[in-house]
Backbone as CSV, one residue per row, in Angstrom:
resi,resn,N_x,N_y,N_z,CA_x,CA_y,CA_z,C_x,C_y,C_z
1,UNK,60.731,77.624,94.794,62.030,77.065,94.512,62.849,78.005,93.630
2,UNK,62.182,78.333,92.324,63.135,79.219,91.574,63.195,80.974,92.659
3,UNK,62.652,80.970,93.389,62.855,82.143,94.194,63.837,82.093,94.611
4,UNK,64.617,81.017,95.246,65.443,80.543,95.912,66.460,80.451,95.131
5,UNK,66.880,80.875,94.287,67.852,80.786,93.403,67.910,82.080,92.485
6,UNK,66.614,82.857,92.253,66.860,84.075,91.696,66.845,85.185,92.283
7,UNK,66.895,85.142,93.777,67.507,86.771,94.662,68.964,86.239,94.597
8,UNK,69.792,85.238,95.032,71.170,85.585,94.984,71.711,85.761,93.747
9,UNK,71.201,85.190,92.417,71.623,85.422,91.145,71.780,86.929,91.104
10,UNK,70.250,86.995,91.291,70.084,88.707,90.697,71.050,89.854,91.527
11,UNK,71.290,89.324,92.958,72.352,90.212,93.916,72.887,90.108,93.424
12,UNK,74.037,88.827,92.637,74.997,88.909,92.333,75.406,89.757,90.840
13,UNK,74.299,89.894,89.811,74.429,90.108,88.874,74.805,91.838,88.744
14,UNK,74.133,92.294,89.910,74.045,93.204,90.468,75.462,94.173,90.666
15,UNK,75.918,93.380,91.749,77.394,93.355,91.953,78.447,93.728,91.416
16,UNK,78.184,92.375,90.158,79.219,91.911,89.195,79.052,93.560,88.055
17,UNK,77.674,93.903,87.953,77.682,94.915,86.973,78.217,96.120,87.517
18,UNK,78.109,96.878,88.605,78.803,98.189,89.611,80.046,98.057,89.294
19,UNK,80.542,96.716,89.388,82.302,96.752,89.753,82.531,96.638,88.024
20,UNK,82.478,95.825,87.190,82.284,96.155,85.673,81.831,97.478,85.016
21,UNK,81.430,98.142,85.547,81.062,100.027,85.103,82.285,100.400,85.610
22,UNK,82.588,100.186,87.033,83.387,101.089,87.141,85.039,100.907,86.535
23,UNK,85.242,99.746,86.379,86.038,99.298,86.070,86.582,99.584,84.503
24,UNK,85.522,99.267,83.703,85.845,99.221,82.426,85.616,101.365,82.562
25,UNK,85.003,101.849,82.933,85.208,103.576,82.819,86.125,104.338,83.512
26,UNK,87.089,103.186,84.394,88.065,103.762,84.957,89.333,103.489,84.275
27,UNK,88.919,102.637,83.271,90.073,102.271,82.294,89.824,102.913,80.778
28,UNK,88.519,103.018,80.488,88.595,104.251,78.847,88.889,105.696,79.568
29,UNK,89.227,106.070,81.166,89.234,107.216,81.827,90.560,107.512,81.337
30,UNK,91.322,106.444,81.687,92.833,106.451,81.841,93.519,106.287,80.662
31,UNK,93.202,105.358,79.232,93.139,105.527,78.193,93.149,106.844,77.214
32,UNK,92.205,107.973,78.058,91.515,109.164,77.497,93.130,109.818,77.680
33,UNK,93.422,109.588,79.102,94.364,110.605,79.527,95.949,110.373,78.828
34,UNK,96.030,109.391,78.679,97.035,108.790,78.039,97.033,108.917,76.783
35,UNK,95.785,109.548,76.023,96.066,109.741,74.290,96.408,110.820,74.400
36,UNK,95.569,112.132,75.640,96.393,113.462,75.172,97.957,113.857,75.655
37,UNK,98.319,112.646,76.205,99.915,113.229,76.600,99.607,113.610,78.503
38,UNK,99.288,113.147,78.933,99.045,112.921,80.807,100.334,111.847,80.680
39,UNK,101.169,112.491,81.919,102.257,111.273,82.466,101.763,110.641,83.484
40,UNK,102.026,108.959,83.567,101.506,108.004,83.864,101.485,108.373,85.469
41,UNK,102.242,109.545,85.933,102.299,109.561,87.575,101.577,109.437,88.815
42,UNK,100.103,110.340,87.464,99.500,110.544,88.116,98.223,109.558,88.113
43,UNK,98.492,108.179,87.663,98.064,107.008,88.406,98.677,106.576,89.609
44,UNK,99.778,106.535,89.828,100.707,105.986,90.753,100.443,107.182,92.609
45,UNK,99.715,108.458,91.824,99.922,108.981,93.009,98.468,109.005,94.212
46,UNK,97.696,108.195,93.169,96.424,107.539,93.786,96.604,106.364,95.060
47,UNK,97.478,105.520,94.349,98.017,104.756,95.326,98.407,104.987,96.944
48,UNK,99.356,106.256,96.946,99.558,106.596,97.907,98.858,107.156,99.338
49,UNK,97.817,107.621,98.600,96.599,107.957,99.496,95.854,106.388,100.228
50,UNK,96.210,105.350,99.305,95.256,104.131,100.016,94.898,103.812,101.480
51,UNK,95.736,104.023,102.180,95.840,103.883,103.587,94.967,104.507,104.333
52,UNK,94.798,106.029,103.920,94.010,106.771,104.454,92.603,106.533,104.041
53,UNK,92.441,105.983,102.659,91.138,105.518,102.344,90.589,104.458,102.969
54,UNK,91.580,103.434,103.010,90.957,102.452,104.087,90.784,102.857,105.165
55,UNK,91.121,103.678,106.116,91.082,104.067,106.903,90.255,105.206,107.434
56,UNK,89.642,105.793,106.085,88.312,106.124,106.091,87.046,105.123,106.067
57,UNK,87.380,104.304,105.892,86.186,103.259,104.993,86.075,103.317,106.446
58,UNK,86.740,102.549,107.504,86.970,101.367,108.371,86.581,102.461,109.628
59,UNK,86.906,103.667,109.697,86.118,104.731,110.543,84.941,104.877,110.338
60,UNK,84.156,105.290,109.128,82.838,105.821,109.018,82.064,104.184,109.138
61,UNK,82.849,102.754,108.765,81.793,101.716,108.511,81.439,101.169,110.289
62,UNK,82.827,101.848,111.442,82.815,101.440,112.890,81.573,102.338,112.857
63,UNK,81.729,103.408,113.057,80.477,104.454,113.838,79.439,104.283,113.216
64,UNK,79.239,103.742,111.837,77.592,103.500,111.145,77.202,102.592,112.136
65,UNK,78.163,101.033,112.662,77.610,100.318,113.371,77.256,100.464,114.661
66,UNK,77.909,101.406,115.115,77.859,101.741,116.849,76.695,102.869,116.821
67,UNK,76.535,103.133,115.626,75.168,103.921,115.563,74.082,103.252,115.282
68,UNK,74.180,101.989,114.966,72.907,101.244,114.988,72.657,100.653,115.915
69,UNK,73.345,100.105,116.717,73.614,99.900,118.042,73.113,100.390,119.108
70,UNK,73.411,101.851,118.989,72.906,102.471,119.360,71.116,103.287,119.630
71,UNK,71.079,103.279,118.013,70.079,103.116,117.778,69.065,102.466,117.997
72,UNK,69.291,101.336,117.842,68.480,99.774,118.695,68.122,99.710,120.563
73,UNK,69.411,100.083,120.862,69.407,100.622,122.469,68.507,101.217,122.795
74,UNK,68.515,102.534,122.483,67.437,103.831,122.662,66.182,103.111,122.435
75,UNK,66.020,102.295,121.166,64.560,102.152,120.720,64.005,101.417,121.750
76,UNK,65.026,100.737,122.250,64.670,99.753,123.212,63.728,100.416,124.649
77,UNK,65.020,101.400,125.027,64.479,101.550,126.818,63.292,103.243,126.166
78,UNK,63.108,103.170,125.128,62.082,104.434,124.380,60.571,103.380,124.704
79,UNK,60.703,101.995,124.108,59.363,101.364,123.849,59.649,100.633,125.159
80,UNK,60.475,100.357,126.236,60.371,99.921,127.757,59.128,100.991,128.805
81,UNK,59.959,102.556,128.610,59.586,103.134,129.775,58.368,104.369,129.059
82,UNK,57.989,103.744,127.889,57.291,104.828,126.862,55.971,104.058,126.231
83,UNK,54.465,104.476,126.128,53.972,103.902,125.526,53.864,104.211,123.752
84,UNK,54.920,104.016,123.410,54.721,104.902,121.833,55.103,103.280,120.804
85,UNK,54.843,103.414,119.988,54.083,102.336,118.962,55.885,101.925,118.517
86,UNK,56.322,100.510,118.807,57.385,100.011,118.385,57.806,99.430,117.208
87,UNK,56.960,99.641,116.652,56.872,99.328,114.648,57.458,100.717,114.048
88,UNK,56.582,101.718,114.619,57.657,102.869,113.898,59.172,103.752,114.747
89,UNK,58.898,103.248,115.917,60.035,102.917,116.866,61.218,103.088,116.539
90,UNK,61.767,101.756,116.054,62.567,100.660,115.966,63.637,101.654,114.612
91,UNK,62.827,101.568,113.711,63.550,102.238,112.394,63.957,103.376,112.461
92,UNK,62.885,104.806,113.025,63.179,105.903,113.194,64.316,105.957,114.201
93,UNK,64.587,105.138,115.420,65.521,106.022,115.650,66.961,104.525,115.581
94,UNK,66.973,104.253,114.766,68.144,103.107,114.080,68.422,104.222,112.843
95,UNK,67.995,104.316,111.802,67.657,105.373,111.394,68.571,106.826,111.363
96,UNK,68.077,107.887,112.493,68.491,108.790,113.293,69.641,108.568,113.555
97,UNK,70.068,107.475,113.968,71.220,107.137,115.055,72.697,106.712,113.617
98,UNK,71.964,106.197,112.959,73.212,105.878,112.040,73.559,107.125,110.903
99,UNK,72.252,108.282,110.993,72.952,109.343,109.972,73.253,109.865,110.817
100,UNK,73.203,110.179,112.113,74.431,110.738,112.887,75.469,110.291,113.364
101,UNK,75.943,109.281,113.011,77.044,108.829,113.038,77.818,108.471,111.927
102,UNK,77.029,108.453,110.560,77.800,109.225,109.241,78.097,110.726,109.214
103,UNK,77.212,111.535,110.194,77.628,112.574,110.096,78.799,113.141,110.830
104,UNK,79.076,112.086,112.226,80.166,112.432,112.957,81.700,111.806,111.931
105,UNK,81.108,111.083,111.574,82.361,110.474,110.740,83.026,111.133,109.562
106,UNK,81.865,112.271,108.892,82.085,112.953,107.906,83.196,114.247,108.487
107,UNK,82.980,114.348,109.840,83.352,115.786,110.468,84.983,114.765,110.987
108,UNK,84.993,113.718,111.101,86.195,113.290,111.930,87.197,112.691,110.736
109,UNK,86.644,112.466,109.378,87.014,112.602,108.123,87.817,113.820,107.346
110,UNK,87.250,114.867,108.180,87.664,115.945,107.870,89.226,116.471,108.418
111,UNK,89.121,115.933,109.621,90.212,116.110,110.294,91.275,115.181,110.082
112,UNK,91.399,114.450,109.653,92.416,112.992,109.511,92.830,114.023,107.925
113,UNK,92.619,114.458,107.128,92.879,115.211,106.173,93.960,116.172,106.832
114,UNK,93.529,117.051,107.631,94.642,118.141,108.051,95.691,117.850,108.730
């Protein structure tokens, strides 16, 4: 019973602490910059990039999935027409399939830049 109540706590606590680090060090960051005389612009010019960040996110998070997908596929007609052991199967090439498709995303990342 208390199991059942202390993995989502602890996920959450989890969570709550990443976005609280970054948060409170992205604000003594900006603080820092602002005691030696930094004009405020160059907060504002972060902003402008957002679009493209989402739009990174939302590229590399499509092809992670179509690489697992993928991944799963292969493992599939691999342990159909193959006698090779589907326990280590399954992961290796899910696995395989999704760092190459962070890696295509890193290279198609590159280009949305130029």
């Amino acid at each position: 019973m208390s199991g059942d109540i202390l993995v989502p706590m602890s996920l959450f606590l989890a969570i709550f602490g990443v976005v609280y680090l970054y948060l409170s060090t992205r604000n003594k960051e900006r603080l820092a910059l602002i005691e030696k005389g930094a004009d405020a612009s160059i907060f504002m010019s972060s902003r402008q990039g957002g679009a493209s960040f989402y739009k990174v996110i939302l590229l590399n998070l499509a092809l992670l999935l179509m690489g697992i997908g993928i991944g799963a596929f292969i493992a599939l007609i691999l342990t159909t027409y193959t006698s090779l052991n589907e326990n280590g199967l399954y992961p290796a090439t899910i696995f395989t399939m999704a760092g190459a498709s962070l890696f295509v995303g890193f290279n198609m990342t590159k280009n949305l830049d130029k």
